[in-house]
PAVOZA-282751 format. One record per residue (C-alpha): residue number from 0; x, y, z; residue in one letter. Coordinates in pm, 1 decimal, padded with zeros to 6 digits. Layout:
// residues N
+-----+----------+----------+----------+----+
:   i :        u :        v :        w : aa :
+-----+----------+----------+----------+----+
: NUM :        X :        Y :        Z :  A :
...
+-----+----------+----------+----------+----+
END
This chain:
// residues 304
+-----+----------+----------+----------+----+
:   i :        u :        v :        w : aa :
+-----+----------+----------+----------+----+
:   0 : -02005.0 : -00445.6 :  01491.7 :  X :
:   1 : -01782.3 : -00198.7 :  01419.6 :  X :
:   2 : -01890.4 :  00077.6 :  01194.8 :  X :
:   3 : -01695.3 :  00141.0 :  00880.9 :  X :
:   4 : -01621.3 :  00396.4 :  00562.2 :  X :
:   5 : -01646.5 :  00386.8 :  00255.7 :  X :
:   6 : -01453.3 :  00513.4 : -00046.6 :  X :
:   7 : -01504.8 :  00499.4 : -00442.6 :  X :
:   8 : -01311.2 :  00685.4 : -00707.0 :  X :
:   9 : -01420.0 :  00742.8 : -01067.5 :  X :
:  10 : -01116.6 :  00667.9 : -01249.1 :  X :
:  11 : -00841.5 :  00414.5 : -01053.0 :  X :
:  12 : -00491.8 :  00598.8 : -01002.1 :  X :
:  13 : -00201.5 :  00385.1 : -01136.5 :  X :
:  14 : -00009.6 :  00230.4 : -00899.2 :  X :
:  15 :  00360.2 :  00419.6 : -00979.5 :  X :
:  16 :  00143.4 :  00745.5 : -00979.8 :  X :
:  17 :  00094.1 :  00791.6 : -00597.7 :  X :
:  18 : -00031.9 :  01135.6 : -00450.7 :  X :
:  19 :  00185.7 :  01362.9 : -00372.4 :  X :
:  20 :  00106.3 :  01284.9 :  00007.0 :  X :
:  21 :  00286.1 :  00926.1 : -00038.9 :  X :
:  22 :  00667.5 :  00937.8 : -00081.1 :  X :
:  23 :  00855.5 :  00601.6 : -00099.1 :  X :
:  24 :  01108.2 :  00602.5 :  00190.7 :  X :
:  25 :  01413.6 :  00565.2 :  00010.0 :  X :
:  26 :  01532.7 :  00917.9 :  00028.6 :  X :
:  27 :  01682.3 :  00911.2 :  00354.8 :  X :
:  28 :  01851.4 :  00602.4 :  00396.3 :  X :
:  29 :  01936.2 :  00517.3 :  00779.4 :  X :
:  30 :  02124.1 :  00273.3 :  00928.6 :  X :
:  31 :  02089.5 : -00073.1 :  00923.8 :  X :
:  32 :  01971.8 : -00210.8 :  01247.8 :  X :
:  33 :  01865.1 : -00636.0 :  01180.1 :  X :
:  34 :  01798.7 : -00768.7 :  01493.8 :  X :
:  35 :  01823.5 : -01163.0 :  01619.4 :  X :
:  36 :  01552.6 : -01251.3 :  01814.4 :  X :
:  37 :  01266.2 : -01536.9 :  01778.2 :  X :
:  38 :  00911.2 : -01555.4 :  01659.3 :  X :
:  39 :  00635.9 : -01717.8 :  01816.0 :  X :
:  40 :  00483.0 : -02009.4 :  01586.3 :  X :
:  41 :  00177.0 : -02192.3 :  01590.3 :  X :
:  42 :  00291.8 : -02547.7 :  01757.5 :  X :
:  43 :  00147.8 : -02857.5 :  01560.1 :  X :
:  44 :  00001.0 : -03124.0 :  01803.3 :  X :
:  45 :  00057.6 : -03370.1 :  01567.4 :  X :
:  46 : -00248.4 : -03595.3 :  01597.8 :  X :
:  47 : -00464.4 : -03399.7 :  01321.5 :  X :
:  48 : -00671.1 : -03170.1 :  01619.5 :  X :
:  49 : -00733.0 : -02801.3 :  01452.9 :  X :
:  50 : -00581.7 : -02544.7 :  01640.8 :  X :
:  51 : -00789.3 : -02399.8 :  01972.9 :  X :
:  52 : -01002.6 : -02101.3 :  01866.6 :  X :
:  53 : -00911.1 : -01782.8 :  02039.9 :  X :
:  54 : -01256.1 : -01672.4 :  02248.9 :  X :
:  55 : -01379.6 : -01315.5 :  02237.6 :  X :
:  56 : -01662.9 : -01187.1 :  02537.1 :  X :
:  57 : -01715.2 : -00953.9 :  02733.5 :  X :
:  58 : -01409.6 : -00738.4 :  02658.0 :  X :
:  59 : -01214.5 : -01029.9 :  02762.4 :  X :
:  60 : -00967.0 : -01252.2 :  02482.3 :  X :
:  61 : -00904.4 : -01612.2 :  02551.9 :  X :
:  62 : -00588.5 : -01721.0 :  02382.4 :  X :
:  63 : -00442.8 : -02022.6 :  02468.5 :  X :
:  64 : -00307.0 : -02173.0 :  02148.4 :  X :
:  65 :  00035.7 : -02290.6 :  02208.6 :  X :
:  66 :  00318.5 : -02156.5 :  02058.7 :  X :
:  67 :  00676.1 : -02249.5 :  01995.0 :  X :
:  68 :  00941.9 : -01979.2 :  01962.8 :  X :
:  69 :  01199.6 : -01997.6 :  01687.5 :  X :
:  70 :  01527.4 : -01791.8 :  01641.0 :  X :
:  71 :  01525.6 : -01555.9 :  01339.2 :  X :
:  72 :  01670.7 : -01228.6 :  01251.1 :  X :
:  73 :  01476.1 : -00977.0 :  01137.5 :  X :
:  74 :  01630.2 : -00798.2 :  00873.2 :  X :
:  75 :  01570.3 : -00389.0 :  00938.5 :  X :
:  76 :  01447.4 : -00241.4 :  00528.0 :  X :
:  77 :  01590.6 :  00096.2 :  00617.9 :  X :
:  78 :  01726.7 :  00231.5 :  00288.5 :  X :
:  79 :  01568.3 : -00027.5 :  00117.2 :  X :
:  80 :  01239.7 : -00020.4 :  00130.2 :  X :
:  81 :  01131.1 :  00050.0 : -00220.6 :  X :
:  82 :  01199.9 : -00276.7 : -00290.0 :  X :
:  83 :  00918.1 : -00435.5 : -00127.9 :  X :
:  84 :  00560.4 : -00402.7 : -00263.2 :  X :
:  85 :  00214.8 : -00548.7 : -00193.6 :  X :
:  86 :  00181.8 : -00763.4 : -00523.1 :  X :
:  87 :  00573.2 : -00893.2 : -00496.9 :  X :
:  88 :  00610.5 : -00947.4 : -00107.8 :  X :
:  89 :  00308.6 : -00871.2 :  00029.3 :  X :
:  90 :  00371.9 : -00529.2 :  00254.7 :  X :
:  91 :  00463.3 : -00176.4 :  00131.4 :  X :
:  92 :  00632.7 :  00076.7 :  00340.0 :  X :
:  93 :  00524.5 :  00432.6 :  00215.2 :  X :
:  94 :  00530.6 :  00805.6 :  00420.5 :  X :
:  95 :  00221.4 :  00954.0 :  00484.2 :  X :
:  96 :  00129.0 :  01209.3 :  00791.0 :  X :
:  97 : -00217.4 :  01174.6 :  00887.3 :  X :
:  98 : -00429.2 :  01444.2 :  01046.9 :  X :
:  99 : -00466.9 :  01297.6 :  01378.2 :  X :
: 100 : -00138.0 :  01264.4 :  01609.8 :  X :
: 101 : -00099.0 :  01190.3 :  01946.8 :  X :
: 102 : -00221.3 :  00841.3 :  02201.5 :  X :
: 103 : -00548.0 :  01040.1 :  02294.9 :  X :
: 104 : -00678.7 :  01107.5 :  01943.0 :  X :
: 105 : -00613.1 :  00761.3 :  01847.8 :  X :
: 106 : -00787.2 :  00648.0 :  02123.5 :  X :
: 107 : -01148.7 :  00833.9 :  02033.6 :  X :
: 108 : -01290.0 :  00605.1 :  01807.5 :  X :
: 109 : -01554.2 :  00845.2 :  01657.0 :  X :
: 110 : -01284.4 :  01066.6 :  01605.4 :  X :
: 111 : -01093.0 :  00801.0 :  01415.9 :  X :
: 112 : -01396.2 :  00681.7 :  01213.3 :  X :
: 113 : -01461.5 :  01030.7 :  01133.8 :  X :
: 114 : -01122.0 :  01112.6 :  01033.1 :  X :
: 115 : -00883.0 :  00873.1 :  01021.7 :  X :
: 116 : -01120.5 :  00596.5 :  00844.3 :  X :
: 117 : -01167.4 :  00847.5 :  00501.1 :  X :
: 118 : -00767.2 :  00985.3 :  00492.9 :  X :
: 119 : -00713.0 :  00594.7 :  00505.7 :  X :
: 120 : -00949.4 :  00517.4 :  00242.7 :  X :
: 121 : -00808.0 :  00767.1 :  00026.7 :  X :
: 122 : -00414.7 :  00665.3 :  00092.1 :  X :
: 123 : -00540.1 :  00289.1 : -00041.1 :  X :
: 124 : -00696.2 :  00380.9 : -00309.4 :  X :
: 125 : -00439.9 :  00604.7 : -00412.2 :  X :
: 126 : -00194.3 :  00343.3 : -00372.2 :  X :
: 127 : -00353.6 :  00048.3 : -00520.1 :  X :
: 128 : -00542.0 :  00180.9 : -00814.9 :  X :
: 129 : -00862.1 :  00053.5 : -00659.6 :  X :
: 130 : -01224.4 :  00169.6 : -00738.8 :  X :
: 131 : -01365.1 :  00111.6 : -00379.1 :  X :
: 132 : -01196.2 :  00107.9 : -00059.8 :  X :
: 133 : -01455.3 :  00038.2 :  00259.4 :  X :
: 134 : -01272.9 :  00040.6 :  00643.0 :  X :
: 135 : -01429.6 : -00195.6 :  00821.7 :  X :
: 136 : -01235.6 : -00233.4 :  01140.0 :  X :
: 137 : -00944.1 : -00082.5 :  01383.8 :  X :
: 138 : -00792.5 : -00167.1 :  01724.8 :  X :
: 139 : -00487.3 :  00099.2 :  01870.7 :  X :
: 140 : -00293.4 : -00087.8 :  02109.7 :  X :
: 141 : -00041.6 :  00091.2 :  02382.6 :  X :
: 142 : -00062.4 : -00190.7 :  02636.9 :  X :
: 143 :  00155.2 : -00438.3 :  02736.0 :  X :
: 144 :  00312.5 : -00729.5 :  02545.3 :  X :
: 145 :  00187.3 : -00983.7 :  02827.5 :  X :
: 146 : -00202.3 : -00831.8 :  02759.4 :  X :
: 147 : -00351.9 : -01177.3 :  02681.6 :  X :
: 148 : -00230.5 : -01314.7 :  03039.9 :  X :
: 149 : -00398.1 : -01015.9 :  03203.2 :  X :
: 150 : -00772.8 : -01209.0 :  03255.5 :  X :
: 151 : -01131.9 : -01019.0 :  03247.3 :  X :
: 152 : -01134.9 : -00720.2 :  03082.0 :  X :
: 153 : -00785.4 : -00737.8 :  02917.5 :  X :
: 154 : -00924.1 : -00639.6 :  02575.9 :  X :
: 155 : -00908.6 : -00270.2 :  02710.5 :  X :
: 156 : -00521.7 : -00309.6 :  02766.5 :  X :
: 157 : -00447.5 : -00457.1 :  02419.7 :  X :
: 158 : -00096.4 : -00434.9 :  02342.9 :  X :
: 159 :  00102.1 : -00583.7 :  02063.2 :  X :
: 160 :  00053.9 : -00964.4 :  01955.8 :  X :
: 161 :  00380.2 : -01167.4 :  01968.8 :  X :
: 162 :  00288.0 : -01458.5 :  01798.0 :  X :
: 163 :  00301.4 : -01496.5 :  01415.8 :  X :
: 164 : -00025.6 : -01463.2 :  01221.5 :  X :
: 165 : -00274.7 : -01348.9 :  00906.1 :  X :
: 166 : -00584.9 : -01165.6 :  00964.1 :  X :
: 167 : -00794.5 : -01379.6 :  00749.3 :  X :
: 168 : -00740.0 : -01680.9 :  00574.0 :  X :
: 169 : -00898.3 : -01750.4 :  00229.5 :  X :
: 170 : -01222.6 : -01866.4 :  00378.7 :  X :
: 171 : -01200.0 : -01599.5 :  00672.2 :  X :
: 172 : -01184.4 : -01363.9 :  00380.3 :  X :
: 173 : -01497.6 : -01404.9 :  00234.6 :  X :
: 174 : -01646.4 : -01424.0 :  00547.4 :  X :
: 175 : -01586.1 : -01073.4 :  00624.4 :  X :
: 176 : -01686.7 : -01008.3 :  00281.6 :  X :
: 177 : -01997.7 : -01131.4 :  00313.1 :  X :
: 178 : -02089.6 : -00963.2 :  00640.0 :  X :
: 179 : -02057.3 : -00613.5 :  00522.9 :  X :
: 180 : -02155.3 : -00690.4 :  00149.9 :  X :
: 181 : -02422.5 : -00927.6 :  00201.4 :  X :
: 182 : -02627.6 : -00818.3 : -00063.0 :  X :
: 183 : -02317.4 : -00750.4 : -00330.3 :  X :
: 184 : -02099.0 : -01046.4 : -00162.1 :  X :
: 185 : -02263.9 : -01302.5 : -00475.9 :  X :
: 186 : -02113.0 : -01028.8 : -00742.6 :  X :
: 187 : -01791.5 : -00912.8 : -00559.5 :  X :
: 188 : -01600.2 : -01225.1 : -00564.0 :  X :
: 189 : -01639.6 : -01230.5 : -00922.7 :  X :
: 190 : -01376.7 : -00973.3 : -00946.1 :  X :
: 191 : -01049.3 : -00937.3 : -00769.6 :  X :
: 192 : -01074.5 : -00808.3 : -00418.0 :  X :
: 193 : -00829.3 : -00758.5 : -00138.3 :  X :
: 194 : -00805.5 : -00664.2 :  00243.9 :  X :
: 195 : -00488.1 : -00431.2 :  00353.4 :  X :
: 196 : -00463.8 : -00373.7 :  00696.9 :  X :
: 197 : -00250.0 : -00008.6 :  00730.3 :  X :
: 198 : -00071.4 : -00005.0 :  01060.3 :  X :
: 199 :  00077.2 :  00290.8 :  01184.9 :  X :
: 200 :  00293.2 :  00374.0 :  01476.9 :  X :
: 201 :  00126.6 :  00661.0 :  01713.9 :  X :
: 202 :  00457.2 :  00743.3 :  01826.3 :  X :
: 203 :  00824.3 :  00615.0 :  01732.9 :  X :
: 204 :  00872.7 :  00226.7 :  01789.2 :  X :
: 205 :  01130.1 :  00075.7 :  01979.4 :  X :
: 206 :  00988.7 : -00158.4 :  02187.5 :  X :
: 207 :  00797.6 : -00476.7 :  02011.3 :  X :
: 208 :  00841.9 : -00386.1 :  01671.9 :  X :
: 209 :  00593.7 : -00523.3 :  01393.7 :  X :
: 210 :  00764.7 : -00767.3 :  01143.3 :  X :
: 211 :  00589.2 : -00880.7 :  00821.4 :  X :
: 212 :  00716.9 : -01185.0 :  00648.7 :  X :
: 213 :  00803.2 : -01210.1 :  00247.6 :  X :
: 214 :  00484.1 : -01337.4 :  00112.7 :  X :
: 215 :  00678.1 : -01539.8 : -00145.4 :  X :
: 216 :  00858.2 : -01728.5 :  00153.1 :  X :
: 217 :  00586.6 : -01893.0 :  00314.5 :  X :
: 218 :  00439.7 : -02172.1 :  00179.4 :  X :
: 219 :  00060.9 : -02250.5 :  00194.9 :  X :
: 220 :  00196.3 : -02559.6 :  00370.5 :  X :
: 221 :  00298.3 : -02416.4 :  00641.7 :  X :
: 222 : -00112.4 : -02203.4 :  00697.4 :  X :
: 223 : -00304.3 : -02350.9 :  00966.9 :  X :
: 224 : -00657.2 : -02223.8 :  00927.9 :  X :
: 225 : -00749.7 : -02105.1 :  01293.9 :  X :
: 226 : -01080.4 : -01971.4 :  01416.3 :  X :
: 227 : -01156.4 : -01654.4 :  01656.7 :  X :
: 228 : -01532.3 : -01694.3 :  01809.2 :  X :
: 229 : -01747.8 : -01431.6 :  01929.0 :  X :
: 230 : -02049.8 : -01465.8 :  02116.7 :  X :
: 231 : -02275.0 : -01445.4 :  01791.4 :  X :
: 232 : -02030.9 : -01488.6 :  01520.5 :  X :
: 233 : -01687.4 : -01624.8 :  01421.7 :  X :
: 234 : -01403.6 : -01520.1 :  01228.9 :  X :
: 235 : -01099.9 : -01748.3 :  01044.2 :  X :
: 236 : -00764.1 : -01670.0 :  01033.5 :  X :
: 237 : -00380.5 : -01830.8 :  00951.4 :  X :
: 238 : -00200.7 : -01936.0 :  01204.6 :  X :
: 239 :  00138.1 : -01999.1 :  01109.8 :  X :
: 240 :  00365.1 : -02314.0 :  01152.6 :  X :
: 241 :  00753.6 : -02242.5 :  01152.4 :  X :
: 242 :  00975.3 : -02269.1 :  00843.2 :  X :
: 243 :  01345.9 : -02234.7 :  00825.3 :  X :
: 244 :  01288.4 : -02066.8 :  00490.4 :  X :
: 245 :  01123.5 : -01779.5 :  00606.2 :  X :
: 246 :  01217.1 : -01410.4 :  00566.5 :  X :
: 247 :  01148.0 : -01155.0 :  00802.0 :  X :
: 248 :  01138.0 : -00769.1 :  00749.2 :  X :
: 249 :  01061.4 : -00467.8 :  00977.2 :  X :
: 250 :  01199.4 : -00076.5 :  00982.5 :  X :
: 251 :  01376.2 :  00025.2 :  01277.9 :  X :
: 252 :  01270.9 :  00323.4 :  01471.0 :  X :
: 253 :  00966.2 :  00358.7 :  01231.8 :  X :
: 254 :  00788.4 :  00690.2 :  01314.2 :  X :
: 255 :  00416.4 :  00775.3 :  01271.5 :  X :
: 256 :  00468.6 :  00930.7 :  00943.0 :  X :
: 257 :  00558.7 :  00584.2 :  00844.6 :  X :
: 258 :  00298.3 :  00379.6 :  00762.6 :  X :
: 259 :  00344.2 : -00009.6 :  00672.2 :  X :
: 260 :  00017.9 : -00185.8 :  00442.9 :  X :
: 261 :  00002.5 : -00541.2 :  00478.1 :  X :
: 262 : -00193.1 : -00765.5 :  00230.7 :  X :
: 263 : -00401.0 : -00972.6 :  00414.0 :  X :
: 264 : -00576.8 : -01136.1 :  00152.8 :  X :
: 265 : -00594.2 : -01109.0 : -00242.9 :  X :
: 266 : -00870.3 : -01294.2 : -00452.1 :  X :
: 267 : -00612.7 : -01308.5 : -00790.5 :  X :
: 268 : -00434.8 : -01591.9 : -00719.3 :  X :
: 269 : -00212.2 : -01535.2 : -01030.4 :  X :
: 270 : -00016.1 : -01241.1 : -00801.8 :  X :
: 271 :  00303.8 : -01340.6 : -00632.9 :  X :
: 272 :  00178.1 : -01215.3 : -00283.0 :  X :
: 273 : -00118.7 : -01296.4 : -00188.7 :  X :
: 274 : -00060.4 : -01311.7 :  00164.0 :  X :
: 275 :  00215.0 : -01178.6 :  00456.6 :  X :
: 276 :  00212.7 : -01309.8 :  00761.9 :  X :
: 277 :  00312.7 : -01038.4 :  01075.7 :  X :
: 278 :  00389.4 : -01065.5 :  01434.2 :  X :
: 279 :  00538.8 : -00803.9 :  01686.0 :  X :
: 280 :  00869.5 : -00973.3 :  01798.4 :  X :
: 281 :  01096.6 : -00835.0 :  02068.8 :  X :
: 282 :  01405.5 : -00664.3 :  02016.7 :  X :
: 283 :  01607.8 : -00731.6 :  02397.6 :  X :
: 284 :  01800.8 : -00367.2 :  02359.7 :  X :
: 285 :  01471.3 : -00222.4 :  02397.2 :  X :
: 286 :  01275.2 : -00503.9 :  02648.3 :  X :
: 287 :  01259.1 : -00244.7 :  02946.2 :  X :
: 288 :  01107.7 :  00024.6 :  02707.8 :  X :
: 289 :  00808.3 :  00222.6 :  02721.1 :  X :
: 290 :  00468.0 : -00009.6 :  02539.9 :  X :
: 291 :  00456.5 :  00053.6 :  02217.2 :  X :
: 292 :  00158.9 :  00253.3 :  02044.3 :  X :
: 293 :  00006.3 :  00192.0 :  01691.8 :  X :
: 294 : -00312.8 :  00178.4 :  01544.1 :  X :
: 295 : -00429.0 : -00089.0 :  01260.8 :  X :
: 296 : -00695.0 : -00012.5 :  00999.1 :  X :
: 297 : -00860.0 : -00321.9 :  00783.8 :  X :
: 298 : -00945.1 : -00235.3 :  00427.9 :  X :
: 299 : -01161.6 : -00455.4 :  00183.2 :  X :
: 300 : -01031.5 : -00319.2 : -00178.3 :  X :
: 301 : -01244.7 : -00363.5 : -00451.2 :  X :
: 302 : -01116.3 : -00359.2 : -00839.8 :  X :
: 303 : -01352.1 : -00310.6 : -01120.2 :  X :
+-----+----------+----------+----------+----+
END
């Protein structure tokens, strides 16, 4: 189990009072770069079966769900991206440089647990408003796209995941809450609690961009609770079934200073977003590039 930080502030920051560190990216509006291309759905059997669990051992990832690819363009938020929020579409583009730069710093977990895990904390916190922030999990990935089809071992060549997807899913929510809270877990859902996973590119992305869908654009309808098994535990997330009513959203050339929060789950289910599905798609102008590099932080975000 992975080992995690923790972070608690006396008095929550407002939300439209970020830290000076945290600029919205609207001051240097680029280019407008949508791309057509097509995202890889969960595809529906049909006969009632639940979807087959992805398998996790020995540094090895089984997936063999099938998928069906559907044509979408993914509209680029360059310019634009104050518009989007966590509570209103479920991501939030902000800038932020961290301390650590570079593939092999990234790649030195104690390093990233030591450093990366607390500037994280803080950035959430400072963004949200909330009273407690605790990182319980990362993964950098600079492999290829085709990782899964590698075999044994492949979980050392992660790359990005091309196939459309939440974290957790309500109940795969509390799960993880109740793993690392076991003793608190009883009290915490009480209140309003969320997991953000930050994802940040470790250099500029061309190749596989991430795309995050418009909470508000996805029906519940379309969530296909899907499990991921470990040899001594199990996790739950969404799996997603294809919509034509879908919106999809990503920032071209987004650089490391960039960072994108996703809400992965939110208890308050009076909030607009409480949910955005993501998936790295491919953009064919850049198919022969260089893998991409990014590295993913999961947040549980407590609210007194």
């Amino acid at each position: 189990m992975t080992a995690a930080v923790a972070s608690t502030a006396q008095s929550p920051l407002p939300f439209q009072a970020p830290s000076e560190s945290i600029i919205q990216l609207a001051s240097k509006p680029r280019e407008r770069h949508d791309v057509p291309t097509s995202i890889n759905y969960y595809k529906d059997l049909g006969d009632g079966s639940l979807p087959m669990p992805i398998v996790i051992a020995d540094n090895t990832v089984k997936n063999e769900r099938p998928h069906t690819p559907q044509p979408v363009t993914v509209r680029d938020v360059s310019g634009e991206e104050e518009k989007y929020a966590l509570d209103s579409h479920g991501f939030q583009f902000l800038a932020h440089q961290s301390q650590l730069s570079g593939l092999r710093a990234f790649q030195d977990d104690d390093l990233v647990k030591a450093e990366y895990y607390p500037e994280t904390a803080q950035l959430l916190k400072n963004v949200t408003g909330a009273s407690r922030v605790f990182i319980f999990d990362h993964k950098t990935r600079c492999g290829p796209s085709n990782w899964h089809k590698l075999g044994k071992g492949n979980r050392s060549s992660r790359g990005p995941l091309l196939r459309a997807h939440v974290d957790q899913s309500y109940a795969g929510a509390e799960l993880v809450l109740r793993r690392w809270f076991s003793g608190e877990a009883d009290e915490l859902v009480k209140k309003r609690y969320q997991i953000i996973n930050l994802w940040r590119p470790i250099k500029p992305i061309l190749k596989d961009p991430l795309a995050v869908a418009d909470a508000t654009s996805i029906s519940d309808s379309d969530l296909v609770a899907a499990s991921i098994i470990y040899p001594a535990d199990r996790d739950e997330t969404w799996t997603i079934k294809p919509s034509a009513s879908h919106r999809w959203y990503f920032k071209y050339a987004q650089r490391p200073d960039e960072v994108l929060l996703i809400k992965c789950f939110d208890s308050d289910e009076g909030v607009p977003a409480r949910r955005a599905p993501h998936t790295a798609f491919e953009n064919a102008e850049e198919k022969d590039g260089e893998s991409r590099e990014s590295i993913e932080t999961r947040a549980l975000v407590f609210y007194d």
